[in-house]
C-alpha positions as CSV (number, residue, x, y, z in Angstrom):
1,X,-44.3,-7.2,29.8
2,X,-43.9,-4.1,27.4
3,X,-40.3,-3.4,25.7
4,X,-40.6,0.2,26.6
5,X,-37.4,1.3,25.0
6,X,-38.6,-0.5,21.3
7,X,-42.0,1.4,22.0
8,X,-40.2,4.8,22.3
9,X,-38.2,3.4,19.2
10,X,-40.6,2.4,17.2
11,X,-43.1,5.8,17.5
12,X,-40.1,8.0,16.4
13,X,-38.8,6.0,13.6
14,X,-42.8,6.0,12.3
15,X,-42.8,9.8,13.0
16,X,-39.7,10.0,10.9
17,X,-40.9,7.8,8.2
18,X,-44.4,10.8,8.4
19,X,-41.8,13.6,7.8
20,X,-40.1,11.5,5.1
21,X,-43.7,11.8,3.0
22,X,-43.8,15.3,3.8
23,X,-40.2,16.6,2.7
24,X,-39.3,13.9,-0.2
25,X,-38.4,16.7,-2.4
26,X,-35.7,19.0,-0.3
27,X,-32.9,19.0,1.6
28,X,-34.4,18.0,5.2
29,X,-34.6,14.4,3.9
30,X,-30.7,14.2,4.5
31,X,-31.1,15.3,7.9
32,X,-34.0,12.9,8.5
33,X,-32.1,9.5,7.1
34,X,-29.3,11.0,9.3
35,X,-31.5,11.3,12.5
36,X,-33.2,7.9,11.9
37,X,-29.7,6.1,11.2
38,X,-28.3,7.8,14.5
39,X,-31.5,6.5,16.5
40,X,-31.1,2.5,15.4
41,X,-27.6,2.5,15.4
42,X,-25.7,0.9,18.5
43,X,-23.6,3.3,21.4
44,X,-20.9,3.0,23.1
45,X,-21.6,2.0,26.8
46,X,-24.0,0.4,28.6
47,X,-27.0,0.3,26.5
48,X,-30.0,-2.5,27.3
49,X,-33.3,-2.3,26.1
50,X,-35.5,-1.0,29.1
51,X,-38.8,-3.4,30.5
52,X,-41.2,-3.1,33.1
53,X,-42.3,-4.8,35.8
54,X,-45.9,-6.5,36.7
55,X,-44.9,-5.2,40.2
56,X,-44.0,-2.1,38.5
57,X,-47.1,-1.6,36.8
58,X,-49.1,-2.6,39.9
59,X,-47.9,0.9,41.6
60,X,-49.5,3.1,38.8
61,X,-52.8,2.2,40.6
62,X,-52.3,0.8,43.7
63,X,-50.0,2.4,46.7
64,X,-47.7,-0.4,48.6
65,X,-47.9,-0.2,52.6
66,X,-46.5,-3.2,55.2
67,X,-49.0,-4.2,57.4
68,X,-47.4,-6.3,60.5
69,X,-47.5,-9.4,61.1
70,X,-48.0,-9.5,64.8
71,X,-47.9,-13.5,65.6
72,X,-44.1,-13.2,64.1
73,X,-42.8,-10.8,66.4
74,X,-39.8,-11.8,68.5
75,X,-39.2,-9.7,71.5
76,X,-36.7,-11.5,73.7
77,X,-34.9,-8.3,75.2
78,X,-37.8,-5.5,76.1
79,X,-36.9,-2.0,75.6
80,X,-34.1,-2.7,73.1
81,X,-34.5,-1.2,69.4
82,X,-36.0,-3.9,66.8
83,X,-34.9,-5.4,64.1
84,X,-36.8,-6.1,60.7
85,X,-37.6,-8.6,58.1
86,X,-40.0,-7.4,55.1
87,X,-42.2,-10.1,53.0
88,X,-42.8,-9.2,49.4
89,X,-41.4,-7.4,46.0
90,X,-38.1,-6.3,47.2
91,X,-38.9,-3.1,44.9
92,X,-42.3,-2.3,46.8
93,X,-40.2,-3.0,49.9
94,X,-37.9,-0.3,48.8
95,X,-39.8,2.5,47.8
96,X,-41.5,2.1,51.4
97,X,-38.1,2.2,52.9
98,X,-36.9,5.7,50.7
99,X,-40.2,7.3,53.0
100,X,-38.4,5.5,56.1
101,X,-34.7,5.5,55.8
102,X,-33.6,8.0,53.1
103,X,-29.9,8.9,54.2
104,X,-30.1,6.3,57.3
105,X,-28.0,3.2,56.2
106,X,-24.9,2.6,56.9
107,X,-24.0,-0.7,54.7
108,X,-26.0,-2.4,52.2
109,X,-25.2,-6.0,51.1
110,X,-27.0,-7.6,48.2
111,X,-26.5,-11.6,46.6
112,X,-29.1,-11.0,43.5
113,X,-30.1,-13.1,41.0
114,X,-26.8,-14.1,38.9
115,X,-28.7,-14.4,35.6
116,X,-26.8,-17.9,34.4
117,X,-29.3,-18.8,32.3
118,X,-30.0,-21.6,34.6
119,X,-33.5,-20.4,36.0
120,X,-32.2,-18.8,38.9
121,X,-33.2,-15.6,38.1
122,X,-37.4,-15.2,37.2
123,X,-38.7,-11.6,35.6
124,X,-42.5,-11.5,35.7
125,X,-43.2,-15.0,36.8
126,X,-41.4,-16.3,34.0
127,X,-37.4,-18.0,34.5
128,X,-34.9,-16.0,32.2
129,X,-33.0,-18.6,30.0
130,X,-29.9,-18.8,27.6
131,X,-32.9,-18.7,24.7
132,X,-34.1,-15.4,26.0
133,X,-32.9,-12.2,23.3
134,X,-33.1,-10.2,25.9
135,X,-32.0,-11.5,28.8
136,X,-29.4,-9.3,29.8
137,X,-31.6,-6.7,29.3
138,X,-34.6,-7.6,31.3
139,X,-31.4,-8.4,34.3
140,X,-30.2,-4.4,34.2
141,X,-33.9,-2.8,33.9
142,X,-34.9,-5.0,37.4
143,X,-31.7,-4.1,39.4
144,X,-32.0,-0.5,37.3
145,X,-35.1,-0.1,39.3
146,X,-33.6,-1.2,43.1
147,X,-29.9,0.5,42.9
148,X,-31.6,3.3,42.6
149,X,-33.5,3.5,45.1
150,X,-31.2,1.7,47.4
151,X,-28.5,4.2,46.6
152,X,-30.9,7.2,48.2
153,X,-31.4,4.8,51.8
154,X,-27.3,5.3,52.3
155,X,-25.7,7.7,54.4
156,X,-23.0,9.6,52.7
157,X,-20.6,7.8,54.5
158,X,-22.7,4.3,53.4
159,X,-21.1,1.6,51.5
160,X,-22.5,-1.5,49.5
161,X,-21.7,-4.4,48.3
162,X,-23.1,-6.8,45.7
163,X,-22.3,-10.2,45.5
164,X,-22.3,-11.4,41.5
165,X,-20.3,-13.7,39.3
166,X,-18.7,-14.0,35.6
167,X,-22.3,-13.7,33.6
168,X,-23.6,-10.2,35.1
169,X,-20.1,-8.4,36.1
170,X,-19.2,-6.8,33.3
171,X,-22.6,-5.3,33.0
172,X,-23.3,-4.7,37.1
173,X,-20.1,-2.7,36.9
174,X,-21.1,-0.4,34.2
175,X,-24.5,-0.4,35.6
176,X,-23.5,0.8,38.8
177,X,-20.6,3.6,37.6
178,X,-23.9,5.3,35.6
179,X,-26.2,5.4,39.2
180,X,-23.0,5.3,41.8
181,X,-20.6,7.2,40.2
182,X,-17.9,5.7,38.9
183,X,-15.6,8.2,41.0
184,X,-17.5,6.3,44.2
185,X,-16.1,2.7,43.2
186,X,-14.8,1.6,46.2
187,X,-13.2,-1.8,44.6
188,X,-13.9,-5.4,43.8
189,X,-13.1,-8.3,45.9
190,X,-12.3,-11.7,44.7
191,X,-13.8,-13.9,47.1
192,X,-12.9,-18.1,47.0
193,X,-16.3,-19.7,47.5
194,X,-15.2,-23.2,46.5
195,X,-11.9,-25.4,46.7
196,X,-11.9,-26.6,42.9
197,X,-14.2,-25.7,40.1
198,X,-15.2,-29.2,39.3
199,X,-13.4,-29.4,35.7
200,X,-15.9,-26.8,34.3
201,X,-15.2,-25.2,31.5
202,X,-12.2,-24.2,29.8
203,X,-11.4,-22.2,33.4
204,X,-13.4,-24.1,36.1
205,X,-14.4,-21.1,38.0
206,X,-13.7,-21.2,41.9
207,X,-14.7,-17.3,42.7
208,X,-17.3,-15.1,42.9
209,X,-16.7,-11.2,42.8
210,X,-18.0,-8.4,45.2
211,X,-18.5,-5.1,44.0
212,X,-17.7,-1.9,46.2
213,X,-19.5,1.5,46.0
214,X,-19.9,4.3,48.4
215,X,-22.5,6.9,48.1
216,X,-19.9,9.4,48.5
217,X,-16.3,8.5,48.5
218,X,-15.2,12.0,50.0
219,X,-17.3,10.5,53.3
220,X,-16.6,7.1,53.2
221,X,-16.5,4.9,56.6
222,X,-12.4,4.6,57.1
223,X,-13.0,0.9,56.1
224,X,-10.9,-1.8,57.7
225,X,-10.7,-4.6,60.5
226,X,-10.6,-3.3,63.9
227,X,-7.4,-4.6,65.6
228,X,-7.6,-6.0,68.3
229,X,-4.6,-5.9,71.4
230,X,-3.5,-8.8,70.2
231,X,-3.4,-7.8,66.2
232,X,-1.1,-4.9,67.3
233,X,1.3,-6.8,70.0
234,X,2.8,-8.6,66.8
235,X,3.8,-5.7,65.1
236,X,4.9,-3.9,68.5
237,X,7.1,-4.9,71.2
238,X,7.6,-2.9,75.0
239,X,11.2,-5.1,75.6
240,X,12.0,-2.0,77.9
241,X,9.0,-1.7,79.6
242,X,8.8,1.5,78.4
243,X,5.9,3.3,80.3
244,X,4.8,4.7,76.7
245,X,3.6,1.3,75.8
246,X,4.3,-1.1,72.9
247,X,6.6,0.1,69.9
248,X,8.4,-0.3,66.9
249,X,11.5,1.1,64.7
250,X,11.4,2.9,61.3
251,X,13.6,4.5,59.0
252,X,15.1,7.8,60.5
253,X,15.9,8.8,56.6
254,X,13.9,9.5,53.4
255,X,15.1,10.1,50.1
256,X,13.6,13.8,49.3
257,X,15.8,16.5,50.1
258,X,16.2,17.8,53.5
259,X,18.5,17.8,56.7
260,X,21.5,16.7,56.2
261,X,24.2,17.1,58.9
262,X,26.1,14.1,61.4
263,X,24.3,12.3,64.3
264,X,26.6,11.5,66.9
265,X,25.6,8.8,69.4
266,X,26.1,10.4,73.1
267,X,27.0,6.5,74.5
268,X,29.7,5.6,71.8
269,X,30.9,8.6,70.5
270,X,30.3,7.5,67.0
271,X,28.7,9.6,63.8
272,X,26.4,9.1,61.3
273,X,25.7,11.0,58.2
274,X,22.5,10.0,56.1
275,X,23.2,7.0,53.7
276,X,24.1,8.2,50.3
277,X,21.2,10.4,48.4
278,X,18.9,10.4,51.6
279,X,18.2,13.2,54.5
280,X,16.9,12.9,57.6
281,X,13.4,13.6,58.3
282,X,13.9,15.8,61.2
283,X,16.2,19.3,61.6
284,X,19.0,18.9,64.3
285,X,17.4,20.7,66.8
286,X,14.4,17.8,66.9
287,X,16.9,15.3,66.3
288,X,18.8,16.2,69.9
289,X,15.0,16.4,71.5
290,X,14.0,13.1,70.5
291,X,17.3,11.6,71.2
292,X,16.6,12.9,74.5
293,X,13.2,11.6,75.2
294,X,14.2,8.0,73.7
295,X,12.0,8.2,70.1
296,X,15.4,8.0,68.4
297,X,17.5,5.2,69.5
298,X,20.6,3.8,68.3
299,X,19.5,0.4,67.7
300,X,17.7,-2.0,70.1
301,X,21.2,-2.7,71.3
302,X,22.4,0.9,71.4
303,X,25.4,0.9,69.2
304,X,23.8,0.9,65.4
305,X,22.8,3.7,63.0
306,X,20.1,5.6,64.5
307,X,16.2,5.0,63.9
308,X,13.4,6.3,65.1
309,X,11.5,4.8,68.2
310,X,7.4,5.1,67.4
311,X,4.7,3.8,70.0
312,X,1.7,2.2,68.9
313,X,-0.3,4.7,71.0
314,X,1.1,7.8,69.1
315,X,0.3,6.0,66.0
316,X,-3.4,5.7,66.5
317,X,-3.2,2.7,64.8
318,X,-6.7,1.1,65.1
319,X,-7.3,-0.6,61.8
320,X,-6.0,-2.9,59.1
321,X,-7.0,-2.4,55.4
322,X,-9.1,-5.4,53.8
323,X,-7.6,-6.5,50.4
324,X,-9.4,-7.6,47.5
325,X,-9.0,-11.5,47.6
326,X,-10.3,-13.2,49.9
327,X,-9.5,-17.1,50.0
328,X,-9.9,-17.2,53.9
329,X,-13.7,-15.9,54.4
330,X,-15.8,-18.8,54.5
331,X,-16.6,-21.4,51.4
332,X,-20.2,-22.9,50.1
333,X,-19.6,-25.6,52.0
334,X,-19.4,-23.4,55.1
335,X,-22.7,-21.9,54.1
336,X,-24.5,-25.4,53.3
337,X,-23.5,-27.0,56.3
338,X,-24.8,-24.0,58.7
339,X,-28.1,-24.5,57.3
340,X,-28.1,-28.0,57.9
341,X,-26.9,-27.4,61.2
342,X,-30.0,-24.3,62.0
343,X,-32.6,-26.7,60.1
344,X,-31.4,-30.4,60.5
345,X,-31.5,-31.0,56.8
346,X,-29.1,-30.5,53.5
347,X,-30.0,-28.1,50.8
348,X,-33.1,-26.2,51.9
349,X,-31.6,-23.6,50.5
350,X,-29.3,-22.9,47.3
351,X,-26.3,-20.8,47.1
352,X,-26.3,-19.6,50.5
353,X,-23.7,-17.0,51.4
354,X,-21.9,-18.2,54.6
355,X,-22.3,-16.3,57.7
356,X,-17.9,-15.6,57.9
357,X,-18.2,-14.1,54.8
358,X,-20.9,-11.4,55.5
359,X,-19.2,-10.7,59.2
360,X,-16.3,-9.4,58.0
361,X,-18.0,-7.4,54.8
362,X,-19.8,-6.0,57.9
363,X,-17.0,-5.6,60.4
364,X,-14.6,-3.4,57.9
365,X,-17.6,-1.4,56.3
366,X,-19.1,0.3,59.2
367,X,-19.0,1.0,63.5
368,X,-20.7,-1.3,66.1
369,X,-23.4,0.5,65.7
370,X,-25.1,0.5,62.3
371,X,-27.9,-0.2,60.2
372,X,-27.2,-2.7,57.4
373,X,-29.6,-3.6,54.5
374,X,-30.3,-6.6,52.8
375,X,-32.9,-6.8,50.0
376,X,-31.8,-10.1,48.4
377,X,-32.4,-11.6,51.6
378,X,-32.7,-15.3,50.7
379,X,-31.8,-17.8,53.1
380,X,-31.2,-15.0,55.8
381,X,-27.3,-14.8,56.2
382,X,-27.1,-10.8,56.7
383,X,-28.8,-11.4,60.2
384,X,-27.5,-14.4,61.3
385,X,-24.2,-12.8,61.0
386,X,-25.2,-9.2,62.6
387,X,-26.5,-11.2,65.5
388,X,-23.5,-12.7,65.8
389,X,-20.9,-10.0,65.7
390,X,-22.7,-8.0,68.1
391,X,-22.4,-11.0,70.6
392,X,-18.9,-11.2,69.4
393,X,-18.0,-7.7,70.2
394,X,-21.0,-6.0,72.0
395,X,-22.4,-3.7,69.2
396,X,-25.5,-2.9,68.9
397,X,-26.0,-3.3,64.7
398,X,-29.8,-3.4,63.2
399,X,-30.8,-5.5,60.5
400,X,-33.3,-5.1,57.8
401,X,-34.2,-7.4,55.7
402,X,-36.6,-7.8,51.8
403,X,-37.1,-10.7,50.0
404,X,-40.4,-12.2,48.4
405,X,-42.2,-15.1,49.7
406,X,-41.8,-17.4,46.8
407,X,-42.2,-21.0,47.9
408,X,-42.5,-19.7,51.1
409,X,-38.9,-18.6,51.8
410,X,-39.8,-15.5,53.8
411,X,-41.9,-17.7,56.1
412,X,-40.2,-20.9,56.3
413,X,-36.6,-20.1,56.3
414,X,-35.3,-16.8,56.3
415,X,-37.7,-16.1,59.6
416,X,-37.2,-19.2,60.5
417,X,-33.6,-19.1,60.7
418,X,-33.3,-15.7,62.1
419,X,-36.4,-17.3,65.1
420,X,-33.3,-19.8,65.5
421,X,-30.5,-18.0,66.0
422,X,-32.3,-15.7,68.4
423,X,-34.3,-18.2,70.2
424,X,-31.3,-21.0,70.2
425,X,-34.4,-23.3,69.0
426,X,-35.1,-25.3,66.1
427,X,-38.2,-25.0,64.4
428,X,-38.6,-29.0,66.0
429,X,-37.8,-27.6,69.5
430,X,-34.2,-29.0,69.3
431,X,-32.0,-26.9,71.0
432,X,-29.4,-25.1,68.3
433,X,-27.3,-23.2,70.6
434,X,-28.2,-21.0,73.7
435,X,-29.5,-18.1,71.6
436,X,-28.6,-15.0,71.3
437,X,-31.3,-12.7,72.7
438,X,-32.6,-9.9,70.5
439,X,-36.4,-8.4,68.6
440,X,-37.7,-8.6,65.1
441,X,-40.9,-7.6,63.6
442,X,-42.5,-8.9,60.7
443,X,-43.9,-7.2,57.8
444,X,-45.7,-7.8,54.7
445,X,-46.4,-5.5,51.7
446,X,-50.2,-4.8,51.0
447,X,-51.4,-2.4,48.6
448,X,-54.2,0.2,49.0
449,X,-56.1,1.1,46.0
450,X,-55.2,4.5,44.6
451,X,-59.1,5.0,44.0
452,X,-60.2,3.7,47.3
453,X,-62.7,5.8,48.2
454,X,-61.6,6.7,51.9
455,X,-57.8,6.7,50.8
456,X,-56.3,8.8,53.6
457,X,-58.0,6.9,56.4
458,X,-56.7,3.7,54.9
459,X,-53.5,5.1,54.5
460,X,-53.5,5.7,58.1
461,X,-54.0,2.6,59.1
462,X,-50.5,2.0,58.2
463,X,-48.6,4.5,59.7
464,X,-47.9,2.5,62.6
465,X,-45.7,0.7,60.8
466,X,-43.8,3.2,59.2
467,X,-42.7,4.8,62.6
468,X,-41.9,1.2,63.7
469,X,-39.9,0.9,61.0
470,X,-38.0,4.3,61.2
471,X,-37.6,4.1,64.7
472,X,-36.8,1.0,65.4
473,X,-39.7,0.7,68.5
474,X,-43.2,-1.3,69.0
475,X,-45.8,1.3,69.5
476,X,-47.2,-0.6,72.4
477,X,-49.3,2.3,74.2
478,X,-46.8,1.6,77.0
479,X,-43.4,2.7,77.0
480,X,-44.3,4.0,73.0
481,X,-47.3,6.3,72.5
482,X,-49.1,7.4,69.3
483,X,-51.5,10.0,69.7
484,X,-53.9,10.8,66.4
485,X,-56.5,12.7,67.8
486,X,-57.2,15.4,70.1
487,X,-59.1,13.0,72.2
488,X,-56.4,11.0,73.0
489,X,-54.1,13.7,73.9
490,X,-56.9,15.1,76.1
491,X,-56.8,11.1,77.4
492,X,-53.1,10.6,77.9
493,X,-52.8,13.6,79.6
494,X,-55.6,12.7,82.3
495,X,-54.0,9.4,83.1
496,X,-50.1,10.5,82.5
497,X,-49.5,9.5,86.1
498,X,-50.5,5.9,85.6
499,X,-48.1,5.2,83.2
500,X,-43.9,4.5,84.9
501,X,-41.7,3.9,81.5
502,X,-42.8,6.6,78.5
503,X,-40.2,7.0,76.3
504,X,-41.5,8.5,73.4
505,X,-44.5,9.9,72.1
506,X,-45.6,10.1,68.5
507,X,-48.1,12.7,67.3
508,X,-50.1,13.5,64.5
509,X,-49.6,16.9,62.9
510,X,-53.5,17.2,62.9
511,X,-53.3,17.1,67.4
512,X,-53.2,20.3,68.4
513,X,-51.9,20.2,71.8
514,X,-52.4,22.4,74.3
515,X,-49.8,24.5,76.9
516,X,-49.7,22.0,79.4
517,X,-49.8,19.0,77.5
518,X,-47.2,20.3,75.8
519,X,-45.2,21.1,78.8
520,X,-46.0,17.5,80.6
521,X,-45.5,15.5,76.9
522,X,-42.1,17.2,76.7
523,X,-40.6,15.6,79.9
524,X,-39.9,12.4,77.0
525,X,-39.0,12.4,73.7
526,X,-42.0,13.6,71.4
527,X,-42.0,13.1,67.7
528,X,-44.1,14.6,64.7
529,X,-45.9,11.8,62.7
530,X,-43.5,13.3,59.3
531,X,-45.8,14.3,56.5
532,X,-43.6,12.1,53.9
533,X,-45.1,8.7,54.6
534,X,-47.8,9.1,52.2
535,X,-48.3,13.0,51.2
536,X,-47.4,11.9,48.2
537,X,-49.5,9.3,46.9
538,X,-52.2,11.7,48.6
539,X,-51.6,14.8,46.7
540,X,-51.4,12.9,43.1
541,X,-54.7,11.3,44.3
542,X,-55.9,15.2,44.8
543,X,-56.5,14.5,48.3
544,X,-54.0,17.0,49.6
545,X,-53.2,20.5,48.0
């Protein structure tokens, strides 16, 4: 596809060359060579030369819907919200999901292509190789493109995370300062993938890294691993049975000035002034309070220097921080050996992340209940390992997953795998496990001509999905309504007491409804079909005004 930034290039420096001719004899020339020296010579920072996209370019006259594929839905607990896996371009995928989810998700996790030169990563149906001038470039203008975009889907207390190793980092880093912020990097973990590096190299690498931004570090999730009873029983103790609960000692003095005056123990008799160059932290009065109540103790025996007495409960203390290396997260090995184990054979998939690994990015990065996004979905990990944290702990997390369906990988393993671990059957009818009950609906992108000429009706035609999508529901004209027409508001209304379970309606801003419909619809929760699914695309067609 085109070099776009050598096209823009190349028309200025031959309009240059134009004004040359035209002022060869007075003093613009200098500032001409000037300009023209300052537009070919290199700059600081990240600087790649932009390229576009076949799937790009298929948007300037086609618009990208999802239509559903229906024989792929899995609905093994009824009434409960869905989860979703998307087939096709992950960047069609997205630009659906800005209309959807704009300022909805809560974590993002991403393993994209590493660019090694190896053939692992393919721009335009074509694998980028060590051979290729501009491979690094073609790399940044297709996750340009998606960080972009995916940055808008956050929430502002959203985080995300991209999995990437020694040939891209550098650059991803840069790259995501310039569209995250760099005030919003979060931090990098080191994660151990492999036990030895298999004498590679001069450093046989064993890690990969994991960038960490947050849309907006000011409202980040207080990240961290939820601790459990147990977690805080080994840093807290109740030897006294202290009604108060489980607690610890600290440091009754700090070393910037304050109180200074002599504790005397009410058992013993003894004093204590503050060790040389330190204060207490509390004025006397407070000091004979807490002495009183039992927060400051003279040692657990009762016949030390005094210390303060703190409960875990006062603390609040409900979280440990994650550091950034991680040696004890799960390996390759781990990853390979759960595919084998979902599809009863070795290596239908490569570089798998394993599901360990994406649990905990998941379990310090946002609550129980959360939406997390994966559009480098691959073998599937992201909901293997929602699924099984909200079995572990009872949340109730939603997945959505992108990726493409080149040789078949949507079909045949990332659903697959996901039908698995839901189902607790192989693809063979082997049992896997028992299953862990849960819905998913499948979509795929399809385009609609922008010239097509009933363009709004077909458009339509896809706007069940969207409020799927953004709700999380099946409209089944059961328990979920749509209403498009007056006609069928007229309808639902006449048989309203034939139906037991509504729970929401969804209506068309072109229904006018009347009084009582209004009043009887209003009894569940009603919802305006939004005007942002495709107004857009409508309104540069010249549909809409």
């Amino acid at each position: 596809m085109s070099n776009l930034s050598k096209i823009r290039r190349d028309k200025m420096i031959e309009f240059l060359e134009t004004l040359k001719e035209q002022h060869s004899d007075d003093e613009s020339l200098i500032a001409i060579n000037q300009i023209e020296k300052e537009l070919v010579s290199k700059r600081y920072g990240l600087v790649w030369e932009e390229h576009e996209e076949a799937v790009d370019v298929m948007m300037r006259d086609n618009i990208p819907v999802f239509t559903e594929v229906k024989e792929r839905e899995i609905c093994m607990v009824p009434g409960e919200d869905y989860n979703f896996l998307l087939e096709g371009d992950n960047l069609h995928s997205l630009h659906l999901l800005e209309k959807t989810h704009k300022g909805k998700v809560d974590v993002i996790y991403i393993d994209p292509p590493y660019n090694t030169g190896g053939k692992d990563f393919k721009y335009d149906d074509t694998f980028i190789d060590e051979k290729d001038g501009f491979r690094h470039s073609k790399w940044l203008s297709f996750m340009y493109e998606r960080l972009k975009l995916a940055r808008d889907l956050l929430k502002d207390s959203g985080v995300m995370f991209i999995s990437i190793d020694d040939n891209e980092m550098a650059q991803l880093k840069l790259l995501c300062d310039e569209i995250m912020g760099i005030n919003n990097f979060v931090g990098m973990i080191l994660w151990k993938k492999k036990t030895n590096g298999n004498n590679m190299g001069w450093l046989p690498p064993v890690h990969d890294y994991i960038l960490c931004y947050s849309k907006s570090i000011e409202s980040i999730f207080d990240m961290g691993y939820e601790l459990s009873e147990q977690d805080i029983m080994s840093k807290y103790s109740n030897p006294d049975n202290d009604p108060r609960g489980p607690w610890t000692t600290t440091d009754l003095s700090a070393n910037h000035v304050g109180p200074y005056f002599m504790i005397t123990n009410p058992k013993t008799g003894e004093s204590f002034y503050p060790p040389e160059g330190r204060y207490w932290v509390f004025n006397e009065n407070e000091v004979n309070k807490r002495i009183e109540d039992g927060r400051i103790i003279f040692g657990k025996s009762g016949n030390a220097r005094p210390v303060q007495r703190v409960f875990a409960k006062d603390r609040g203390i409900s979280k440990r921080k994650a550091e950034s290396w991680w040696d004890k997260q799960g390996m390759n090995s781990d990853a390979t050996q759960e595919l084998k184990d979902i599809f009863g054979v070795a290596k239908v998939f490569t570089h798998p992340k394993p599901v360990e690994l994406l649990c905990n990015i998941i379990k310090i990065a946002c609550a129980k209940e959360a939406t997390i996004l994966d559009f480098f979905a691959g073998s599937g990990t992201t909901a293997q390992a929602v699924l099984e944290l909200n079995e572990e702990d009872g949340g109730q997390r939603k997945f959505i997953l992108c990726t493409n369906n080149e040789n078949n990988i949507c079909e045949e393993i990332t659903y697959q795998r996901i039908k698995t671990v839901i189902t607790g059957k192989r693809q063979d009818g082997s049992e896997y496990s028992e299953g862990i009950p849960a819905n998913l609906k499948y979509y795929h992108t399809d385009f609609v001509p922008k010239n097509e000429e009933y363009l709004a009706d077909s458009l339509m035609n896809h706007v069940t999905e969207m409020m799927q999508l953004e709700h999380g529901v099946r409209i089944d004209d059961d328990s979920y309504i749509m209403i498009m027409s007056d006609e069928e508001a007229d309808e639902l209304e006449k048989k309203w007491n034939e139906y037991t379970d509504i729970k929401a309606i969804y209506v068309s801003q072109d229904v006018l409804l009347t009084a009582s419909q209004e009043a009887l619809f209003g009894s569940v929760d009603t919802y305006i079909i939004p005007d942002y699914y495709f107004n857009f695309e409508l309104r540069e067609a010249g549909e809409l005004w």
